[in-house]
N, C-alpha and C positions, 0 to 999 in steps of 0.2 A: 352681433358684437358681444363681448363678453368680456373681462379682467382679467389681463396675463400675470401681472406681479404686481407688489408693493415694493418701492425703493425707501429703503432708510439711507442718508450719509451718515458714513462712521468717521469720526477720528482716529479708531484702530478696529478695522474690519476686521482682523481675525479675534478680538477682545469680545467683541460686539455679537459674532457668529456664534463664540464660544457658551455667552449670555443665553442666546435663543435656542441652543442644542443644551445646553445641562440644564436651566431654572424652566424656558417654555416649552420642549421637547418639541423642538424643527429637529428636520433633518437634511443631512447633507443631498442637496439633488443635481451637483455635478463636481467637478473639481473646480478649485478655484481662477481664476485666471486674469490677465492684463488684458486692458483695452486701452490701446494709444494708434497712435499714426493718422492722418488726415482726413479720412472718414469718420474717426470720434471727434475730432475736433469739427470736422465740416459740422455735425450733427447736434452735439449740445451747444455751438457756439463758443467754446472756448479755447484757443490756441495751447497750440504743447499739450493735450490735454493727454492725461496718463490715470488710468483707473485701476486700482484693484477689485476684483469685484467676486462675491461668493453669493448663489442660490442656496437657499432653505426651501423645505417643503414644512407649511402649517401641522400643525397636529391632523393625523386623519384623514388630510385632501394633498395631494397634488397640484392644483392648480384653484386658485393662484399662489402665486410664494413667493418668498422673502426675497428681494435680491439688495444683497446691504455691497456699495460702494464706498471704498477711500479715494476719496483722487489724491493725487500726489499734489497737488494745490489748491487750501481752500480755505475760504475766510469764516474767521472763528463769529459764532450768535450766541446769543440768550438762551440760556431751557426754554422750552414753548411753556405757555401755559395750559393749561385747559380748557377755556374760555377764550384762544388768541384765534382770529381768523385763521385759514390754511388746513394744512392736514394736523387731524388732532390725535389720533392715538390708535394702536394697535386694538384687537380687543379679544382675550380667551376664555373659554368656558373650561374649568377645573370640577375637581371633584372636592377640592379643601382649599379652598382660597386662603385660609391663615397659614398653613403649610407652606403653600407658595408664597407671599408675600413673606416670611420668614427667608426664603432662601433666595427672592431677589434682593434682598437689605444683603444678606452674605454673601450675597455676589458682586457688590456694590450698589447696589439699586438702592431705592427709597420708597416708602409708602407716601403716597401723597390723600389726605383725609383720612375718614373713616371707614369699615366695612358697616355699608347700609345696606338693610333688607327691604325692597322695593317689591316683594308679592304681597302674599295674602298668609294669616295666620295656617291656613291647611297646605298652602307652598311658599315657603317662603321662596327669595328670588335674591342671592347677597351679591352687590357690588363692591368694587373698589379701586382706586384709580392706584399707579404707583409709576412708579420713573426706572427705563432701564441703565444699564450703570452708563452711559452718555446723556441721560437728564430726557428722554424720546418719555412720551406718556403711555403706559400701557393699561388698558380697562381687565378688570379680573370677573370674570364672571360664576357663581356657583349655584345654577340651579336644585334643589330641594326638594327630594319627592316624599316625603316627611316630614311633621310639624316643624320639628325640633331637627336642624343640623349640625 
């Protein structure tokens, strides 16, 4: 057994897609496409069911990847939190986490806390949690192969 994808629901799938190809560099891994007729509905359970739906490939890997859904009917939530049972958050390894969290805020996004350094004074190891511009959580990771980064 192994992990074929990760599903995000978007409010605006191509917004959203847009988000993870410019700030977290996915890539496109097919063309976009609709999924309706009796079989999706048989399958998630929900009648008339009509999806738009676009694959990303992660930075670096193929598999697994992004597959972010709109359906054409869906009931509006709360930002998760970080701390909220369920799925919690995406998670990337950067090379300059202050870079990027500067250009997910410009892209809508948000920082959610601080950048903490969780290694050691010989590597440091910086986290930091932030929201993409639909309120989803994403983990920033920047490994340190010198004191000081």
């Amino acid at each position: 057994m192994k992990l074929a994808h990760i599903n995000l629901v978007a409010r605006n799938a191509k917004a959203l897609a847009a988000f993870y190809t410019n700030v977290m560099k996915c890539e496109s891994l097919r063309a976009p496409k609709i999924l309706s007729g009796e079989k999706v509905s048989r399958g998630n359970g929900i009648s008339n069911s009509e999806i738009y739906t676009i694959w990303l490939t992660f930075p670096g890997i193929e598999s697994p990847f992004l597959e972010i859904h709109e359906h054409k009917f869906t009931h509006d939530r709360a930002q998760p939190r970080v701390n909220e049972p369920g799925f919690g958050h995406l998670s990337f390894q950067m090379e300059d986490i202050s870079v990027v969290i500067e250009e997910i805020i410009q892209a809508g996004g948000a920082q959610i806390g601080e950048i903490t350094d969780f290694g050691t004074p010989d590597r440091p190891f910086l986290i930091a949690y932030a929201r993409d511009p639909e309120g989803n959580v994403v983990e920033l990771e920047q490994i340190c192969n010198r004191p000081r980064c």
